[in-house]
C-alpha positions as semicolon CSV with decimal commas, in nm:
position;residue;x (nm);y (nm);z (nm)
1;X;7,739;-6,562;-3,318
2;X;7,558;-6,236;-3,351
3;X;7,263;-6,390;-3,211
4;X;7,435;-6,549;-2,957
5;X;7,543;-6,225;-2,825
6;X;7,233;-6,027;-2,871
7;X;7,026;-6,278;-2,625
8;X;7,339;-6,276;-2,380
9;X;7,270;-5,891;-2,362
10;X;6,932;-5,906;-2,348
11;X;6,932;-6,152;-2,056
12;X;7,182;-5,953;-1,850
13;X;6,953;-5,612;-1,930
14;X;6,668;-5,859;-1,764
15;X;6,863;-5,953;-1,481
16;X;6,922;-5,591;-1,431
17;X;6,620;-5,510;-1,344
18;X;6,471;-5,786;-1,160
19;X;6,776;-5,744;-0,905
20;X;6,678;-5,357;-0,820
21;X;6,651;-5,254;-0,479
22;X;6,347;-5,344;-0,356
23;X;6,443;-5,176;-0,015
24;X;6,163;-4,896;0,093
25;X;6,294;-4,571;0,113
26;X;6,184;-4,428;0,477
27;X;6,256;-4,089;0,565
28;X;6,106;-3,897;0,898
29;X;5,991;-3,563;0,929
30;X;5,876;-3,374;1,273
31;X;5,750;-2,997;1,231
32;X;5,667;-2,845;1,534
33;X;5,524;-2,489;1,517
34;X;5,323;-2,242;1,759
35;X;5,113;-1,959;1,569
36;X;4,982;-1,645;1,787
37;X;4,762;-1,446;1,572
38;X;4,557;-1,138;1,690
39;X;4,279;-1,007;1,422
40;X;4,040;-0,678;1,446
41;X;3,788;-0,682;1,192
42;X;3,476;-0,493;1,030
43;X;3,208;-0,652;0,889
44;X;2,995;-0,417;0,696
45;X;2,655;-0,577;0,551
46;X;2,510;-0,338;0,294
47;X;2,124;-0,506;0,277
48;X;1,868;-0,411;0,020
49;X;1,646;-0,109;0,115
50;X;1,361;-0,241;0,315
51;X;0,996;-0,160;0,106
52;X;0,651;-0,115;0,201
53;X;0,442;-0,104;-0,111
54;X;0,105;0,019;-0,087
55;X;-0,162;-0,089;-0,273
56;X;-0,243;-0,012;-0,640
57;X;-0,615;0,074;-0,613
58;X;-0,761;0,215;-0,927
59;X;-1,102;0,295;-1,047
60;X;-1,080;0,221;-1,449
61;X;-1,449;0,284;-1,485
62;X;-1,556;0,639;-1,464
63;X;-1,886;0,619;-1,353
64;X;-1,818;0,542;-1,016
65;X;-1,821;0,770;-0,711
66;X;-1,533;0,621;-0,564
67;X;-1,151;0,766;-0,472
68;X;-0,858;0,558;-0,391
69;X;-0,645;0,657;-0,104
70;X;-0,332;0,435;-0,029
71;X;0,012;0,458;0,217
72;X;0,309;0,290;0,283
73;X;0,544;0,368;0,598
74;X;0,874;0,161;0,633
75;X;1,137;0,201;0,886
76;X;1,391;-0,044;0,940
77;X;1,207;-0,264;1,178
78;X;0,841;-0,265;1,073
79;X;0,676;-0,175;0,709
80;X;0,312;-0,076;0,697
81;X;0,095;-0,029;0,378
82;X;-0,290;-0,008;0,326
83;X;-0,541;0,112;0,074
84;X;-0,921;0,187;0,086
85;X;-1,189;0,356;-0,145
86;X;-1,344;0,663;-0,024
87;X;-1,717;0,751;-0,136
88;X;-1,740;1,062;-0,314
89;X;-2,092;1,164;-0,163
90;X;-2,126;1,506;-0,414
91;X;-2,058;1,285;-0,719
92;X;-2,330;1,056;-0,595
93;X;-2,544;1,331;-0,522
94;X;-2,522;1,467;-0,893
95;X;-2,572;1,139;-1,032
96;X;-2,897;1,067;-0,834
97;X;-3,009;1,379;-0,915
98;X;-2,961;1,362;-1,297
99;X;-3,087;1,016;-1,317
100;X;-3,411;1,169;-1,118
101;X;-3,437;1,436;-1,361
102;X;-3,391;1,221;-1,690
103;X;-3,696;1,017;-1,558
104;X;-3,916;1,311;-1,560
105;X;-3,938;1,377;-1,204
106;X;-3,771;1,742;-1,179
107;X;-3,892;1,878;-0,859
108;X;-3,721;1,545;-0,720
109;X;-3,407;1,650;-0,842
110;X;-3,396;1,979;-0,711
111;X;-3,483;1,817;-0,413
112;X;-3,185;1,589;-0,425
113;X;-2,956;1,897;-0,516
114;X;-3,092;2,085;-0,226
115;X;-2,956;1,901;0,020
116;X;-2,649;2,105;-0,038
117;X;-2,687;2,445;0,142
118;X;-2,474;2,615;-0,123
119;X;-2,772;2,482;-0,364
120;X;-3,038;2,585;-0,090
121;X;-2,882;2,924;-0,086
122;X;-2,864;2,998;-0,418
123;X;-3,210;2,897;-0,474
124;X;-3,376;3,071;-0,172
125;X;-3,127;3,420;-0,325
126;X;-3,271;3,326;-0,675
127;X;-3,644;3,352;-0,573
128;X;-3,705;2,989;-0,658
129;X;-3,722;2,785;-0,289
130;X;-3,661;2,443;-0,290
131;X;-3,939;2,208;-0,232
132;X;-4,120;2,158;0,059
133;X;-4,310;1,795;0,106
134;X;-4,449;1,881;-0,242
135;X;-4,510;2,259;-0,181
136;X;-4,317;2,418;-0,429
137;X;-4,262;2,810;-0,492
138;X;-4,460;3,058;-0,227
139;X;-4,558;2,771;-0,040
140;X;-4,226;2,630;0,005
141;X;-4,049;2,953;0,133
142;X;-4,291;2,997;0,375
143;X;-4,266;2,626;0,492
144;X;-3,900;2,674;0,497
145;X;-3,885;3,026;0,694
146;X;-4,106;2,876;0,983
147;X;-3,894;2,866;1,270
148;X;-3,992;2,454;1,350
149;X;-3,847;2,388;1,015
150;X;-3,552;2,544;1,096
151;X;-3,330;2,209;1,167
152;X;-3,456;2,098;0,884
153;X;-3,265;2,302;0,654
154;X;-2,891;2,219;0,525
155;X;-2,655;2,395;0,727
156;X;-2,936;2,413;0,995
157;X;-2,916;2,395;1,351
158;X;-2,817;2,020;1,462
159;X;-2,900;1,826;1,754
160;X;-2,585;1,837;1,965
161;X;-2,238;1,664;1,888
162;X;-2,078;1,663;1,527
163;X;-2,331;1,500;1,225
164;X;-2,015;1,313;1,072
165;X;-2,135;1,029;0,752
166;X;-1,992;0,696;0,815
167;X;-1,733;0,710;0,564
168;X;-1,563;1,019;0,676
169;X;-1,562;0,860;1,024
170;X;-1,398;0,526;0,916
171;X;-1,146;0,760;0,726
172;X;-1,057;0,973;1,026
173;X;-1,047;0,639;1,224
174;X;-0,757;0,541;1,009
175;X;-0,587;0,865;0,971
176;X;-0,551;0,855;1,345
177;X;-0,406;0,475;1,399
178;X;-0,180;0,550;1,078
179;X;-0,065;0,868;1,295
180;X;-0,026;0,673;1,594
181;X;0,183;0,405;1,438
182;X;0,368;0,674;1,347
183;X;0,457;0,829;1,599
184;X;0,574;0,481;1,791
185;X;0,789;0,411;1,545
186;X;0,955;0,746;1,551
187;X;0,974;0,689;1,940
């Protein structure tokens, strides 16, 4: 009987459940809403520092005659950098004239030192001229005081305008059109 009564129970727990509501539940919402929003705002964009790097330019080896000159300019528009070498004409002077001298030829490197008028000074003060187109001592000074050989002396009189060497010239070329640039940007 005990069975009997456990499978009557478990067939009305079955029933049970297969007659729940099967009915869908339906419910209905409407949300109407109006939204009136007024905003002021600041944006503030902090941005990196702007950079105009100039050029590294470095002579490592010593035994050239050679300076580097480099620049940057950087506003916040337009950024500008360049970099050149500059011939060091004394230093090449010195160096021809000590490579003349170690070969023996002396009077040659005087020469080459006397294109300096601080050199041509001192020597004309000292007593000791420099040469001449191979006249060397009297000779020389003579040579040298005679009035046609005047412009040919360091220092001596030119022949009109300014005697500018190529290099200084490009380097005042670029001085200017860095100062120009300049001075539109700052406009």
């Amino acid at each position: 009987m005990l069975k009997r009564l456990l499978a009557i129970a478990v067939l009305l727990t079955i029933s049970n459940t297969s007659f729940a509501q099967t009915d869908p539940i339906v419910t209905e919402n409407y949300t109407e809403s109006t939204i009136d929003s007024t905003s002021d705002s600041t944006t503030t964009v902090i941005s990196p520092p702007p950079s105009a790097v100039s050029p590294n330019i470095s002579s490592s080896n010593s035994d050239l005659c050679t300076v580097g000159v480099s620049g940057a300019v950087q506003t916040q528009i337009l950024g500008i950098s360049s970099g050149m070498t500059v011939r060091d004409m004394n230093c090449e002077k010195l160096k021809n004239a000590v490579t003349l001298y170690n070969m023996g030829m002396k009077v040659a490197a005087v020469s080459v030192m006397c294109q300096d008028q601080r050199v041509f000074d001192a020597m004309m003060n000292a007593g000791t001229p420099c040469p001449f187109d191979g006249k060397i001592g009297a000779e020389a000074k003579t040579a040298w005081e005679d009035p046609e050989n005047q412009h040919l002396r360091p220092g001596g009189a030119q022949t009109g305008g300014i005697n500018v060497d190529q290099d200084t010239r490009t380097t005042l070329i670029g001085g200017a059109v860095v100062l120009g640039l300049l001075a539109i940007l700052l406009l």
